[in-house]
PASEBA-1860 file (N, C-alpha, C; in nm, 3 decimals):
! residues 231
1> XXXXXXXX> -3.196/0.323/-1.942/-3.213/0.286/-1.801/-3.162/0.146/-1.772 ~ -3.166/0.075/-1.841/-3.164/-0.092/-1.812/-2.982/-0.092/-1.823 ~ -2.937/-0.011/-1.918/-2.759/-0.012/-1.935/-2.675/0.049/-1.802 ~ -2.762/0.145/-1.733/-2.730/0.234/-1.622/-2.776/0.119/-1.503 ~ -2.908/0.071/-1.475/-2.908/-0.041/-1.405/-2.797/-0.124/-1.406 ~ -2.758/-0.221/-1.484/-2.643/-0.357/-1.545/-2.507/-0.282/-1.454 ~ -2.439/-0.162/-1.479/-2.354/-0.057/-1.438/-2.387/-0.088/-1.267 ~ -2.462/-0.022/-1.232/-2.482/-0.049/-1.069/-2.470/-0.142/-1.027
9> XXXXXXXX> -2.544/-0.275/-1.060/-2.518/-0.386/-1.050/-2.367/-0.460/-1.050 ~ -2.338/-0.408/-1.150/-2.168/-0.402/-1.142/-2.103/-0.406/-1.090 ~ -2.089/-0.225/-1.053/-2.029/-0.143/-0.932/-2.076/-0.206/-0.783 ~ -2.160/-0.265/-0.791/-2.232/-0.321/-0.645/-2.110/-0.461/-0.585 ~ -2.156/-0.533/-0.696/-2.047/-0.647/-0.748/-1.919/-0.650/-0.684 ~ -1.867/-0.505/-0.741/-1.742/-0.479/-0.748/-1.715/-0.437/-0.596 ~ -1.770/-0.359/-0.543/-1.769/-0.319/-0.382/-1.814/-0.423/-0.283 ~ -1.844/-0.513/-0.297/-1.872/-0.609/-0.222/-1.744/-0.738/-0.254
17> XXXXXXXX> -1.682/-0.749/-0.348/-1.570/-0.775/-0.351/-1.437/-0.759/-0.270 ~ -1.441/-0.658/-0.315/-1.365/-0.563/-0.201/-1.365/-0.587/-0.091 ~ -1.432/-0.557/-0.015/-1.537/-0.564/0.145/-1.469/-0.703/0.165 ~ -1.488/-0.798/0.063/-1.462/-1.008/0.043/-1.325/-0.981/0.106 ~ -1.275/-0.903/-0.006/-1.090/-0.897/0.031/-1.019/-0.818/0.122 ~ -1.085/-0.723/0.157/-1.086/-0.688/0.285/-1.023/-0.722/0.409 ~ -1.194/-0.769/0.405/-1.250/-0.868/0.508/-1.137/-0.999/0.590 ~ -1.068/-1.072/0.445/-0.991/-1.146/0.490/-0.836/-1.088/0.515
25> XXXXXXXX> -0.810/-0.987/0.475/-0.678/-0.954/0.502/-0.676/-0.879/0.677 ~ -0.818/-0.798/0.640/-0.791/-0.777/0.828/-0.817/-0.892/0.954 ~ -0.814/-0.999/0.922/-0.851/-1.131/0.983/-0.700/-1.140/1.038 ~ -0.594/-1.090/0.987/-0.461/-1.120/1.022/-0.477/-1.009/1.147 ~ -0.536/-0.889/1.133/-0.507/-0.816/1.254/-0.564/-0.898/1.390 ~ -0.473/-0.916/1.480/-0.522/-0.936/1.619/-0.449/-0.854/1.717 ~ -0.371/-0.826/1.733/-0.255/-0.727/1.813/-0.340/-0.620/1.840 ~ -0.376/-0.611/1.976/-0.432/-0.422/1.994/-0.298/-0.331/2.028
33> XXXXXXXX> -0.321/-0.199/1.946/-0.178/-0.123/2.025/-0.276/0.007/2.024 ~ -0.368/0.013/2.043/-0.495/0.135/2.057/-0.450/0.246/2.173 ~ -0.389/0.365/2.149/-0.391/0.453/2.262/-0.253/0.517/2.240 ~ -0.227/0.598/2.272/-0.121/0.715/2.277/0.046/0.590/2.237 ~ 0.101/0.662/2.118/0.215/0.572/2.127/0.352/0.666/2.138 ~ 0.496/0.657/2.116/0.574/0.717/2.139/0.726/0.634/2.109 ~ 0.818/0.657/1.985/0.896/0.573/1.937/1.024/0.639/2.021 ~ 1.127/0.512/2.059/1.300/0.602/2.049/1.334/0.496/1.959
41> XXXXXXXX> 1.456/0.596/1.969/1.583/0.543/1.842/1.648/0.572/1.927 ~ 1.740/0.445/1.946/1.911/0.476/1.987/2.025/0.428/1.896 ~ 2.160/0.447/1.901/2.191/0.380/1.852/2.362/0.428/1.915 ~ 2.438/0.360/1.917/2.633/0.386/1.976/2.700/0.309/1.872 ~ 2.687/0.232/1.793/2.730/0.159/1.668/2.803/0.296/1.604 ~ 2.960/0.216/1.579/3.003/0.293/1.501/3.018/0.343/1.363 ~ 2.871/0.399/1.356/2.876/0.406/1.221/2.721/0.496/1.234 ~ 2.707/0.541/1.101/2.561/0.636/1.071/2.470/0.526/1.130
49> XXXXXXXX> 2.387/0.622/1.158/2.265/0.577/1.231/2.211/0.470/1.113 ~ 2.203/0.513/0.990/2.136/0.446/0.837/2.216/0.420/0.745 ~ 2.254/0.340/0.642/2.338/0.285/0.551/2.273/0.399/0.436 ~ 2.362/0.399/0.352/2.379/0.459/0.240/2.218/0.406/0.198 ~ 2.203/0.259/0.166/2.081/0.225/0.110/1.961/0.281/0.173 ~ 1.950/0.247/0.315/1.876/0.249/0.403/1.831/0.427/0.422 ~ 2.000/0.506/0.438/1.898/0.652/0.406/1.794/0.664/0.214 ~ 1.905/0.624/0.117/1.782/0.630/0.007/1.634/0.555/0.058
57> XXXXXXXX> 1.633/0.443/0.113/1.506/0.368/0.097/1.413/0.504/0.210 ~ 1.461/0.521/0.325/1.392/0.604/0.371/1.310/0.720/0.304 ~ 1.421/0.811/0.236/1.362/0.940/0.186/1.253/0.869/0.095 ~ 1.295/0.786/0.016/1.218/0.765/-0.123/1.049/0.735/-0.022 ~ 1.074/0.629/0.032/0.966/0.549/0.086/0.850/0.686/0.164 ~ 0.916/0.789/0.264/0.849/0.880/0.320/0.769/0.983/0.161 ~ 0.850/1.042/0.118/0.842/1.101/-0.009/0.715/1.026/-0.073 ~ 0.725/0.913/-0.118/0.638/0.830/-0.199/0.460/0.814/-0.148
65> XXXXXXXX> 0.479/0.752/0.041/0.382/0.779/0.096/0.331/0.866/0.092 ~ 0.349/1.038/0.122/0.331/1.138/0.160/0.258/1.181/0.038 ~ 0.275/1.122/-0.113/0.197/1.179/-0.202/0.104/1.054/-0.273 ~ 0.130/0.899/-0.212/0.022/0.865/-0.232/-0.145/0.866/-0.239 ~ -0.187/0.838/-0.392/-0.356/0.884/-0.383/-0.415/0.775/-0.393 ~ -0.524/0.817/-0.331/-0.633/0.700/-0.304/-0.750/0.819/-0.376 ~ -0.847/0.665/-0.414/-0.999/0.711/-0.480/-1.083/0.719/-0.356 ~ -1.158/0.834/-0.422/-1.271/0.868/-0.302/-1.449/0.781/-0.355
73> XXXXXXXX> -1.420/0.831/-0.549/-1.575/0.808/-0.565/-1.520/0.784/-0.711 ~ -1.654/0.688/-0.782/-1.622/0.639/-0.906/-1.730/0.741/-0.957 ~ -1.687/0.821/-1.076/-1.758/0.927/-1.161/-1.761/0.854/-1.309 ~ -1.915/0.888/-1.308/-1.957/0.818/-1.460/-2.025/0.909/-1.498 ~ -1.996/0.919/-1.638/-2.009/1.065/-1.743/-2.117/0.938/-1.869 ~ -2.244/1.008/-1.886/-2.302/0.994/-2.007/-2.291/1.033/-2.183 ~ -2.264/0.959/-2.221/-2.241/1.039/-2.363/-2.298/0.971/-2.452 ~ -2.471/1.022/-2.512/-2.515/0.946/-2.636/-2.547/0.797/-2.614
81> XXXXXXXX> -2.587/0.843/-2.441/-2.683/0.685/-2.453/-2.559/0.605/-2.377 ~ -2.464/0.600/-2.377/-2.299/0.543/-2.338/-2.241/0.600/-2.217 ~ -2.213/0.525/-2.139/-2.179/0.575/-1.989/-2.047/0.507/-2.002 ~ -1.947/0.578/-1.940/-1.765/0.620/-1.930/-1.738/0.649/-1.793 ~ -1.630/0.557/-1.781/-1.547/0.623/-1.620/-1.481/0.768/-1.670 ~ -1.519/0.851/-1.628/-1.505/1.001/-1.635/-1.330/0.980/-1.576 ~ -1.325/0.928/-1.435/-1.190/0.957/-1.371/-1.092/0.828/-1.400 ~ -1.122/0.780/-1.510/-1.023/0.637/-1.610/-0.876/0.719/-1.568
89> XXXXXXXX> -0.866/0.781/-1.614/-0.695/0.876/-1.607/-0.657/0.838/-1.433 ~ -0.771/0.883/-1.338/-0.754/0.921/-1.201/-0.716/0.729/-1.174 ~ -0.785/0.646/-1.183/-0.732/0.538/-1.126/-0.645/0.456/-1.216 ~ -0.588/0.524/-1.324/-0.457/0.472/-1.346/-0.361/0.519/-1.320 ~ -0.370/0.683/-1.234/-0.280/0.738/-1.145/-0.243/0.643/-1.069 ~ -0.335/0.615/-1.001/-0.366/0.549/-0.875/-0.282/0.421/-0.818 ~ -0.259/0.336/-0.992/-0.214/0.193/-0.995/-0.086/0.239/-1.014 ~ -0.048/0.292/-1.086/0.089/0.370/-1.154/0.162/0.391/-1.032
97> XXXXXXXX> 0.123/0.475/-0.910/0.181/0.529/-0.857/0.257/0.420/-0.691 ~ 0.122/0.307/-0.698/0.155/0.236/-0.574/0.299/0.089/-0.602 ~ 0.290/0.089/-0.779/0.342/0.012/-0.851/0.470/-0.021/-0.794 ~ 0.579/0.046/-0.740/0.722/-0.047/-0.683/0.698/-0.020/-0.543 ~ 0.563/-0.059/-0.467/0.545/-0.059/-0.341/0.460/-0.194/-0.291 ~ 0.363/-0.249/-0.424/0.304/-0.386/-0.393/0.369/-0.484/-0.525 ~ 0.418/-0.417/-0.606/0.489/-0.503/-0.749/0.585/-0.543/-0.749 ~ 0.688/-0.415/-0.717/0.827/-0.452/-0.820/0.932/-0.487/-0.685
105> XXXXXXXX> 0.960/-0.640/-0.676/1.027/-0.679/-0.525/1.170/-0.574/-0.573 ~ 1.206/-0.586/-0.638/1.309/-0.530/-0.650/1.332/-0.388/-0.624 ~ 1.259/-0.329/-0.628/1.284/-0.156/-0.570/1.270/-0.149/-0.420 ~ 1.392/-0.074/-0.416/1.382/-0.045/-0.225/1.276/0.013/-0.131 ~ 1.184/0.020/-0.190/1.025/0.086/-0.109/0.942/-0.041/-0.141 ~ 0.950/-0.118/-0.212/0.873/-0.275/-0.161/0.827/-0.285/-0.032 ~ 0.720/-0.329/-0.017/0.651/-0.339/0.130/0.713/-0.469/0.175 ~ 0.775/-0.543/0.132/0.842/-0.650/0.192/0.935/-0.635/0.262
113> XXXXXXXX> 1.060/-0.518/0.202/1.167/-0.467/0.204/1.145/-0.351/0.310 ~ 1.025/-0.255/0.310/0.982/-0.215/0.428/0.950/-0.245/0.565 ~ 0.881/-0.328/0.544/0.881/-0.424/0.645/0.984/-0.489/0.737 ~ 1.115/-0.519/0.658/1.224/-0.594/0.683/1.314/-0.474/0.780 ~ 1.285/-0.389/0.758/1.387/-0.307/0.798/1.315/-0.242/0.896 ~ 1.183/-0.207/0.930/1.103/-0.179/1.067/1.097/-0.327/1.122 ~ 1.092/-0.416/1.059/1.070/-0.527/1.225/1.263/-0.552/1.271 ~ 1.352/-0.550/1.189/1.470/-0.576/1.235/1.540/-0.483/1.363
121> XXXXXXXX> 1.495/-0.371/1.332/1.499/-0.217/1.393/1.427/-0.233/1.490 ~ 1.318/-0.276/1.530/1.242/-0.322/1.657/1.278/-0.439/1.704 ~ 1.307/-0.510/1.632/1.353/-0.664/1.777/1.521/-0.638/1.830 ~ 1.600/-0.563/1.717/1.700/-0.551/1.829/1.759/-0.499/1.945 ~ 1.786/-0.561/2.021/1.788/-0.468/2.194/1.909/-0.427/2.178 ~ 2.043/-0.466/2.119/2.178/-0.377/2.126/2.174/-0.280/2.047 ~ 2.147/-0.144/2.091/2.213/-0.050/2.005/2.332/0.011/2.002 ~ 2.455/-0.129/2.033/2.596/-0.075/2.013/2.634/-0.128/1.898
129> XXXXXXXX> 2.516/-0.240/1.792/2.534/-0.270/1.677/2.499/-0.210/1.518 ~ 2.378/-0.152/1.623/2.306/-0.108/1.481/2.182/-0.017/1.593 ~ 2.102/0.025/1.484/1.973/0.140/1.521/1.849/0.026/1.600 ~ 1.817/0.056/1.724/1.691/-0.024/1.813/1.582/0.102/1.781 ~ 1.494/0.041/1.789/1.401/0.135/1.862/1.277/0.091/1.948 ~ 1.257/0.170/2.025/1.161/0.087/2.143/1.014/0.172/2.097 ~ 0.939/0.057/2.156/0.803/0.122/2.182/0.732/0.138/2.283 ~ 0.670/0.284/2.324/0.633/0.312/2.496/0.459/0.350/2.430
137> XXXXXXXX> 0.363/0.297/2.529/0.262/0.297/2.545/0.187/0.424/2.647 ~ 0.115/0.510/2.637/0.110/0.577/2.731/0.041/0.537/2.879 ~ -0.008/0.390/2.848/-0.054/0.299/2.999/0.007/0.229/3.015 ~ 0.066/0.142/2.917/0.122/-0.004/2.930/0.244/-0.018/2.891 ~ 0.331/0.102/2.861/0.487/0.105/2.905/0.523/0.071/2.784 ~ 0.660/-0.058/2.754/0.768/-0.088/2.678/0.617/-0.180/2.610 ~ 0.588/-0.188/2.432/0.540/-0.253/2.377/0.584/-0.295/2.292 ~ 0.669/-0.277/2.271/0.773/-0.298/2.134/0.745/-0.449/2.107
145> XXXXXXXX> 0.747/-0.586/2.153/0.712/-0.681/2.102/0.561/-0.643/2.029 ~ 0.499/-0.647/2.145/0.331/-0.626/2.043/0.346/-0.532/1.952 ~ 0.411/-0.467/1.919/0.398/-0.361/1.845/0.474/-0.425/1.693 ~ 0.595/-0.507/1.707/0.674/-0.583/1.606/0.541/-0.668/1.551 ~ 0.484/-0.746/1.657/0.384/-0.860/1.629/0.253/-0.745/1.514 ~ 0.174/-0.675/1.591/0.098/-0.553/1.490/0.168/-0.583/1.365 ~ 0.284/-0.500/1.317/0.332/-0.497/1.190/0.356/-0.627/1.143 ~ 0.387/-0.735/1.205/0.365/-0.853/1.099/0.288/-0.892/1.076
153> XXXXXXXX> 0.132/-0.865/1.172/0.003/-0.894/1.116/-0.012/-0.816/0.976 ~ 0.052/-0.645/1.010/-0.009/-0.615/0.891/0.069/-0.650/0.725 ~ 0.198/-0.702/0.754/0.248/-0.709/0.661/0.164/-0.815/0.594 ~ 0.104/-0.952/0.703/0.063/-1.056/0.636/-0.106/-0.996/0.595 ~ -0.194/-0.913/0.619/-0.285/-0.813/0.558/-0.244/-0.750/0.380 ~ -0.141/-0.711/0.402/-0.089/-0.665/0.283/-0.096/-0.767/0.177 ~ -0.026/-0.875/0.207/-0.008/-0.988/0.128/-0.119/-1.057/0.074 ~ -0.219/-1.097/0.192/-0.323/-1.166/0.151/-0.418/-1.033/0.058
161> XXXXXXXX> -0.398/-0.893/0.059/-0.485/-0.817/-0.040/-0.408/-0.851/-0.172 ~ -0.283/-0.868/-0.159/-0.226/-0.842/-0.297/-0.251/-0.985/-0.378 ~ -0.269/-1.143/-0.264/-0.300/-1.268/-0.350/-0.400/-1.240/-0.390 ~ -0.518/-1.154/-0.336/-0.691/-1.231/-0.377/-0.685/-1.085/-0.536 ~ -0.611/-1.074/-0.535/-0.607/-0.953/-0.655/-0.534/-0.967/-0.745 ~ -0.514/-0.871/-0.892/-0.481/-0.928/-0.999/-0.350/-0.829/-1.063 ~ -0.271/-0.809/-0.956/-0.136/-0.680/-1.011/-0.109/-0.678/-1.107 ~ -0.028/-0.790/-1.148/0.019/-0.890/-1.229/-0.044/-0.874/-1.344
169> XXXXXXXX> -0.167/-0.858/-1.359/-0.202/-0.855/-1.480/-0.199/-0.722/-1.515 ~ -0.264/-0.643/-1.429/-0.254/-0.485/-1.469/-0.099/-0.424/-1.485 ~ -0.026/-0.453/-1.396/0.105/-0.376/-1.402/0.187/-0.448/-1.540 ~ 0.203/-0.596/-1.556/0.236/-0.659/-1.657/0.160/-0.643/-1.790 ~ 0.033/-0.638/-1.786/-0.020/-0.670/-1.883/-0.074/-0.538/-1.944 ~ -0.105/-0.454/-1.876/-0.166/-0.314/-1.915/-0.116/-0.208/-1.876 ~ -0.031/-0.169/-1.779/0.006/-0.029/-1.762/0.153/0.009/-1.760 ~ 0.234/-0.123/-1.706/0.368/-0.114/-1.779/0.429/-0.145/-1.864
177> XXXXXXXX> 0.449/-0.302/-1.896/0.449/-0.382/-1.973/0.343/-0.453/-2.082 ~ 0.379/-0.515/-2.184/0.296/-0.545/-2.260/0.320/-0.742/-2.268 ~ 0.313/-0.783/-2.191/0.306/-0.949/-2.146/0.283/-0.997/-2.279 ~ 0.293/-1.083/-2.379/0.188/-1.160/-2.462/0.110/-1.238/-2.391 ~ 0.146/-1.305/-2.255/0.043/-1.371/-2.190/-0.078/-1.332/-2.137 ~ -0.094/-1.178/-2.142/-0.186/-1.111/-2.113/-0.261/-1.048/-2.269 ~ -0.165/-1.048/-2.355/-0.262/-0.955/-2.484/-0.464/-1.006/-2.482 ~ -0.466/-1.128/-2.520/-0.599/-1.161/-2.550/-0.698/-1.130/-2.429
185> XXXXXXXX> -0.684/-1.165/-2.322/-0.732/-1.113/-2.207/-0.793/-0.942/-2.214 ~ -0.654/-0.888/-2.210/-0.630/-0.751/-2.239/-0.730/-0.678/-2.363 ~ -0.742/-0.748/-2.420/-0.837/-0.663/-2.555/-0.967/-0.716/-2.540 ~ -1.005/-0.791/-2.474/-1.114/-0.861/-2.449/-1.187/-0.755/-2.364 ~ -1.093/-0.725/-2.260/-1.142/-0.646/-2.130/-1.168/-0.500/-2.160 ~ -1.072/-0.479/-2.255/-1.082/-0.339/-2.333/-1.272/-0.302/-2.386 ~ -1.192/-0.372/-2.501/-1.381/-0.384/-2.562/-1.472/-0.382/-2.507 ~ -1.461/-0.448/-2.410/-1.618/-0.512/-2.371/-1.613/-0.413/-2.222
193> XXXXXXXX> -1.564/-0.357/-2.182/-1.556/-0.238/-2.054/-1.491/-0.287/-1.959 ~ -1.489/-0.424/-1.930/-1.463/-0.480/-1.833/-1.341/-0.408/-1.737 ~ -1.238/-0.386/-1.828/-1.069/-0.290/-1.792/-1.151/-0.183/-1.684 ~ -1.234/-0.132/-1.704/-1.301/-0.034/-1.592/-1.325/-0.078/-1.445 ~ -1.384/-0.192/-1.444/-1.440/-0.252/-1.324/-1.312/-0.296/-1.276 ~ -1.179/-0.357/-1.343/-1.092/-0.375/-1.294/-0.996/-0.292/-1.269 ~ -0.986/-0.171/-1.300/-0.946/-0.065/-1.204/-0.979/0.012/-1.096 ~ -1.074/0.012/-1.108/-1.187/0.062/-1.013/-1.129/-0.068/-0.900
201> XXXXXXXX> -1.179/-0.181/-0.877/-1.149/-0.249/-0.805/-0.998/-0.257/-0.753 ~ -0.894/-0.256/-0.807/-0.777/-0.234/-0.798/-0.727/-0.138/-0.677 ~ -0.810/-0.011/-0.777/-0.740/0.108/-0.702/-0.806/0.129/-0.566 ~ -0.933/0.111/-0.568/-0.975/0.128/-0.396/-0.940/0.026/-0.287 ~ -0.854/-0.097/-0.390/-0.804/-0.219/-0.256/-0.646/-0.114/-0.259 ~ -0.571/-0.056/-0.293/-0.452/0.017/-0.278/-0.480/0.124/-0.155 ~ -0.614/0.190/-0.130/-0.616/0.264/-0.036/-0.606/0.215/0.142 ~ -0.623/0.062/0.116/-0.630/0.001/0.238/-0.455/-0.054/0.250
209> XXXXXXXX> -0.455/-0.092/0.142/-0.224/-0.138/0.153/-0.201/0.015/0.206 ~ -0.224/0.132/0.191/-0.172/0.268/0.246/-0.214/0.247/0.386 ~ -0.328/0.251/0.422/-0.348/0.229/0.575/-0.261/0.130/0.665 ~ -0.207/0.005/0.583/-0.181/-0.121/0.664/-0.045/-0.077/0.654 ~ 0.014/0.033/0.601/0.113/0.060/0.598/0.176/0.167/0.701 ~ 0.075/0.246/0.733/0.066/0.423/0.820/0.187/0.401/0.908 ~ 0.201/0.280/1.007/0.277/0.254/1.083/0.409/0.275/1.048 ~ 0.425/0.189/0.985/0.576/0.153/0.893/0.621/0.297/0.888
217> XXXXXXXX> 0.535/0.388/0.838/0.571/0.517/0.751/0.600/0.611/0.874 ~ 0.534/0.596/1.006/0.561/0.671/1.120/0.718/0.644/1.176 ~ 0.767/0.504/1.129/0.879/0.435/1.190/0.924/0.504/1.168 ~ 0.946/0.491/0.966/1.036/0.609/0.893/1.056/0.760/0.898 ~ 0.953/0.782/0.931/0.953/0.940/0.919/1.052/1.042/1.034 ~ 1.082/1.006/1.140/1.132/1.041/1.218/1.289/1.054/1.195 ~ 1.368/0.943/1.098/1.491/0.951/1.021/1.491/0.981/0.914 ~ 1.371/1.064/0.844/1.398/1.095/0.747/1.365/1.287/0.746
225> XXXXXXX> 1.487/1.347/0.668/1.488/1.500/0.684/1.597/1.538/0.606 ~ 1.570/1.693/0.518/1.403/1.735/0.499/1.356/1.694/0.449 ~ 1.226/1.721/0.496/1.084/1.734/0.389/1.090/1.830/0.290 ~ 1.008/1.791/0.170/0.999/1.886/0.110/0.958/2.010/0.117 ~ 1.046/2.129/0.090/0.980/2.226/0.117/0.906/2.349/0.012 ~ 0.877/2.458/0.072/0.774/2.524/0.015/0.874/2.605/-0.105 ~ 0.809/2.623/-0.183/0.832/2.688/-0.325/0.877/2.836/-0.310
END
């Protein structure tokens, strides 16, 4: 009882953390865009609507979202007195999978790189250069500034989840790479359980970078086709 207590206590710990980091990343939201929305795309530029890159980053980025997982509930399995994250496998899915979307600047689905290419696409008004797209409100008409402004709140949401957190160590140190600057850390956390609480924590701050993202992914989705289809 007292080992299963220490565990809750933990997990309590650990969710109120969260909530901490949260808390401050939605502090960036101020922009309301609440109520019926509705995107165009134009574009007379002579040339594809999307660059060679720009259609890969699309498909990949829609594709990628569309099967991102998020944790619902942390499952702990007893064995011989010894309590185990039952779903250990499930939230290293979890980290694995969001990995060249909050990690690796260099892959074209980077939320930075996402970002860059929905706010550029919204502030420009010529579409005899390149792809505009506007934003219509179903009360309040053309929003497309507030709507640019929204997504840079949330990009700067994104950011501040990914400083108060520890990628870097997990993606470097434990699930892709093997850092030496991380080994001692790393076996420390092993042993002693700790690697649990820090996935656990990890993976349920990834379900909120998916939300701060929904937008972005609505931009995309509309230039991106097909979807995958049925078997």
């Amino acid at each position: 009882m007292e080992q299963r207590r220490k565990i809750e206590e933990k997990l309590e710990a650990v969710r109120v953390d969260v909530e901490r980091i949260v808390s401050l990343a939605k502090a960036h939201l101020k922009t309301d865009i609440s109520g019926g929305i509705s995107f165009k795309y134009e574009i007379s530029a002579p040339h594809e609507v999307l660059t060679d890159f720009e259609r890969a980053q699309s498909i990949c980025f829609v594709a990628r979202f569309d099967a991102l997982p998020t944790i619902a509930s942390v499952d702990i399995n007893e064995i011989y007195g010894k309590f185990y994250l039952n779903n250990f496998s499930e939230m290293r899915s979890v980290l694995n999978e969001y990995r060249s979307i909050v990690q690796n600047k260099k892959d074209s689905i980077h939320y930075q790189k996402i970002h860059r290419f929905c706010r550029e696409k919204l502030l420009n008004t010529d579409h005899s250069k390149d792809l505009s797209i506007t934003v219509d409100h179903e009360n309040r008409g053309d929003i497309t500034q507030e709507f640019a402004k929204h997504l840079d709140e949330s990009y700067k949401a994104i950011k501040s989840l990914i400083q108060h957190c520890e990628f870097s160590y997990i993606y470097n140190g434990i699930l892709q790479h093997s850092d030496h600057r991380f080994s001692i850390r790393f076996l420390e956390d092993c042993s002693s359980g700790e690697a649990n609480y820090i996935f656990i924590k990890h993976a349920f701050v990834l379900g909120h970078i998916r939300d701060l993202l929904s937008w972005h992914y609505r931009l995309y989705l509309a230039l991106t086709f097909p979807k995958l289809g049925a078997m």
